[in-house]
N, C-alpha and C positions, 0 to 999 in steps of 0.2 A: 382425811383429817377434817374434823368439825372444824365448818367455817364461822370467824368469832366477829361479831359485829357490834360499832360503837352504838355512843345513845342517838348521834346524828345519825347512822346505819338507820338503824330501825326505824326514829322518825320519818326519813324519807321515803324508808320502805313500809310503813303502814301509813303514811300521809297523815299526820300528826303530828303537833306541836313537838319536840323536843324535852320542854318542862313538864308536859303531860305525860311523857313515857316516862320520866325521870318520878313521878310524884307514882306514877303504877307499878313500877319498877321500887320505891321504895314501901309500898303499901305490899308487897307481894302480891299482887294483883297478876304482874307479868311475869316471867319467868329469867332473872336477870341475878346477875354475881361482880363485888366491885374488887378491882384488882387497884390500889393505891387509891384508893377514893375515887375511880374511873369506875362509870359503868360498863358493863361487858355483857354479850348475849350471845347465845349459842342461834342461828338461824334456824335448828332443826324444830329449837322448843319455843322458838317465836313462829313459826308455821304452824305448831301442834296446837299454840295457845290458840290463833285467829282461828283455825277450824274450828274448835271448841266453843268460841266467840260466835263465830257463823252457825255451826248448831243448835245453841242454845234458843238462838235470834229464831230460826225459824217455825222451832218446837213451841215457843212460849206464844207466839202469833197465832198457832194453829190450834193452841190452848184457847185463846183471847176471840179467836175468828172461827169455832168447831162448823164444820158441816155435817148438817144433820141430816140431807138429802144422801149423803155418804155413809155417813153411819149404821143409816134403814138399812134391812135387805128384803128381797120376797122372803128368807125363812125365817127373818124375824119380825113378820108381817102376819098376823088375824085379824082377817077379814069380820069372824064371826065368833066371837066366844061363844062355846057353850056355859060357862060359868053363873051360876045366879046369885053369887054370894062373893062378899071381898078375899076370902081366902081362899074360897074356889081360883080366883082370879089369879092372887098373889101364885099358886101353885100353876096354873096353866101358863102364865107368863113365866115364870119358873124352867117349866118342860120344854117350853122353845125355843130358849135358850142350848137347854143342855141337846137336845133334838139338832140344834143347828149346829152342834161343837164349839159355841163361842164360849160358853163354860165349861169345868170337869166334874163339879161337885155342887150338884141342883139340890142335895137337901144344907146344906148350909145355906146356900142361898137364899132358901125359902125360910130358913131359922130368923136370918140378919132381916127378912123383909116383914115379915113378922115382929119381929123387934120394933125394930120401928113404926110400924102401926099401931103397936100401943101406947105407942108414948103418943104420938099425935098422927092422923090421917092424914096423907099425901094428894086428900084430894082437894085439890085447889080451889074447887066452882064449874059455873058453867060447864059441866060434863067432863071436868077435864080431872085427871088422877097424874101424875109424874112419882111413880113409886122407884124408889131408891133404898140400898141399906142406908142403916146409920153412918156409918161408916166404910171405907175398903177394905174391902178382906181379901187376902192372901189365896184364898181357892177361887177368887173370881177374874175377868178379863184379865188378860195383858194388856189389854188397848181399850179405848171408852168405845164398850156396844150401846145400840138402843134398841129395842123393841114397839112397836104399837100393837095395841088389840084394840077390836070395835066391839063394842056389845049394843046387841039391836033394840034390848029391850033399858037396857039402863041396867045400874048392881049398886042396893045400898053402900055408900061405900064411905059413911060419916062426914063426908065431905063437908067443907067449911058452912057452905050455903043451904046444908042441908037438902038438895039436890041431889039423883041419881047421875052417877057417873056411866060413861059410855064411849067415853075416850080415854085409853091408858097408854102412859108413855112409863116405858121400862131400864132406866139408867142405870151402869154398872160402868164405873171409871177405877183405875187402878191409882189415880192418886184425887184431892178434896178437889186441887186447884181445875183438874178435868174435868169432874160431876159437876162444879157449881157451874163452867163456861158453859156445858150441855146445858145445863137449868137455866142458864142465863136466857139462851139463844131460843130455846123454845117456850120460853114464860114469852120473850117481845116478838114473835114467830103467833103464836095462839091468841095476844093481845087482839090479832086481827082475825074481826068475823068472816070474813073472806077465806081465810085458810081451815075455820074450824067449822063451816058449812061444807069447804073442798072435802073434809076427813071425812063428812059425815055422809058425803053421795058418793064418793070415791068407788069403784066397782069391782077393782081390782091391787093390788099391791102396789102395781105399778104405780098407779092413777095415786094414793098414799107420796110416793115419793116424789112426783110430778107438783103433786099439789107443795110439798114441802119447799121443792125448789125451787119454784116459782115464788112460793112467799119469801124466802131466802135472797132470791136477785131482786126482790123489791127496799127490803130493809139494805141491801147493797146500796142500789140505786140512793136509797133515802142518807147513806151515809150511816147506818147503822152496823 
C-alpha cells in the first residue's frame, strides 16, 4: 500500500519549512492532493520529485562549470592542419569529428558551419577561431564535443582583427545553454597568454589538454 504522508511528513522529511511545502504544494511545483482542505503526499512521488530536484542540480552545474580538459580527446585533437583556407578548415574539422564517431552526418555539419560564417566569422583575434553552427542541429552530438586544430602557418580566416588564425576550437552542444557555457569557459580560459603560447608549443595532444587543465585549475583557484 502507498505510504500517504502529511505536509509536517514531508517538511521534516525534506528538512523544510512546512509553509514552504505548502506554498510548492500549492504552485504544483511538488507533487501533492488535498483530501478536506489537508494536504496529502504520496512518499513514492516525493522521492521521484527530490531525485528530479537532485538531477537537475547537478546537470545545470556542469552546464555553468563545462570541462574543457574533458571534453578534448587525442581524436579530436590536430596537431597540424593541412588546410590553407577557412573552408578547408571548416571541412577538416568537420572529418574529425565524424572520423572520431562523435557525429553521424559530417555534411550537414559542414552546411550549418558554413552558414554561419557567412553571416559573420568566428574568428575572435589573436589567432584564435571558436567555430560553432548557428544553431543545434538534430544530426549533431548528444553531448557537447570540442575539437582543436593547429595550423603552422596561420589560415585567412576574416577574423575580427584581421589577423591569420592558427588556433581553432570546434563546438558542437546539443542544446544554446551548452555551447554558450563551452564559449564561455574558453573565451576566460584563452584570455590568458599563458595558455595560448601552451597551444601554440604544445607537441603533442596530450601536452593540448595538459595545457588546458592546467589553465582550468588556475581560473578554479581564482574562483572562476
Amino acid at each position: 500500500m502507498p505510504q500517504i504522508m502529511t505536509l509536517k511528513d514531508v517538511a521534516g522529511y525534506l528538512r523544510m519549512n512546512e509553509r514552504t511545502i505548502a506554498k510548492l504544494a500549492q504552485d504544483g511545483t511538488i507533487p501533492g492532493f488535498k483530501i478536506a482542505s489537508q494536504w496529502r503526499f504520496l512518499k513514492e512521488s516525493i522521492d521521484s520529485w527530490f531525485a528530479q530536484q537532485m538531477h537537475r542540480t547537478v546537470t545545470e552545474a556542469a552546464v555553468e562549470r563545462p570541462r574543457i580538459s574533458v571534453l578534448l580527446a587525442n581524436d579530436t585533437i590536430a596537431m597540424k592542419l593541412k588546410s590553407r583556407t577557412k573552408d578547408g578548415v571548416l571541412a577538416e574539422m568537420t572529418d574529425m569529428l565524424v572520423d572520431s564517431g562523435r557525429i553521424g552526418s559530417g555534411p550537414v555539419l559542414l552546411a550549418a558551419l558554413r552558414e554561419r560564417e557567412r553571416l559573420c566569422s568566428t574568428g575572435i583575434g589573436r589567432g584564435v577561431a571558436f567555430i560553432h553552427p548557428r544553431r543545434a542541429i538534430s544530426e549533431g552530438a548528444r553531448e557537447p564535443v570540442l575539437a582543436f586544430g593547429r595550423s603552422q602557418e596561420g589560415v585567412d580566416f576574416d577574423a575580427v582583427d584581421g589577423q591569420k588564425v592558427d588556433l581553432f576550437f570546434l563546438d558542437l552542444a546539443p542544446t544554446e545553454s551548452q555551447h554558450l557555457a563551452v564559449l564561455a569557459k574558453l573565451s576566460r580560459l584563452l584570455a590568458e597568454e599563458d595558455c595560448l603560447a601552451g597551444l601554440r608549443h604544445a607537441r603533442a595532444a596530450a601536452d593540448v589538454i595538459e595545457v588546458i587543465r592546467q589553465g582550468e585549475n588556475k581560473l578554479a583557484e581564482a574562483g572562476i
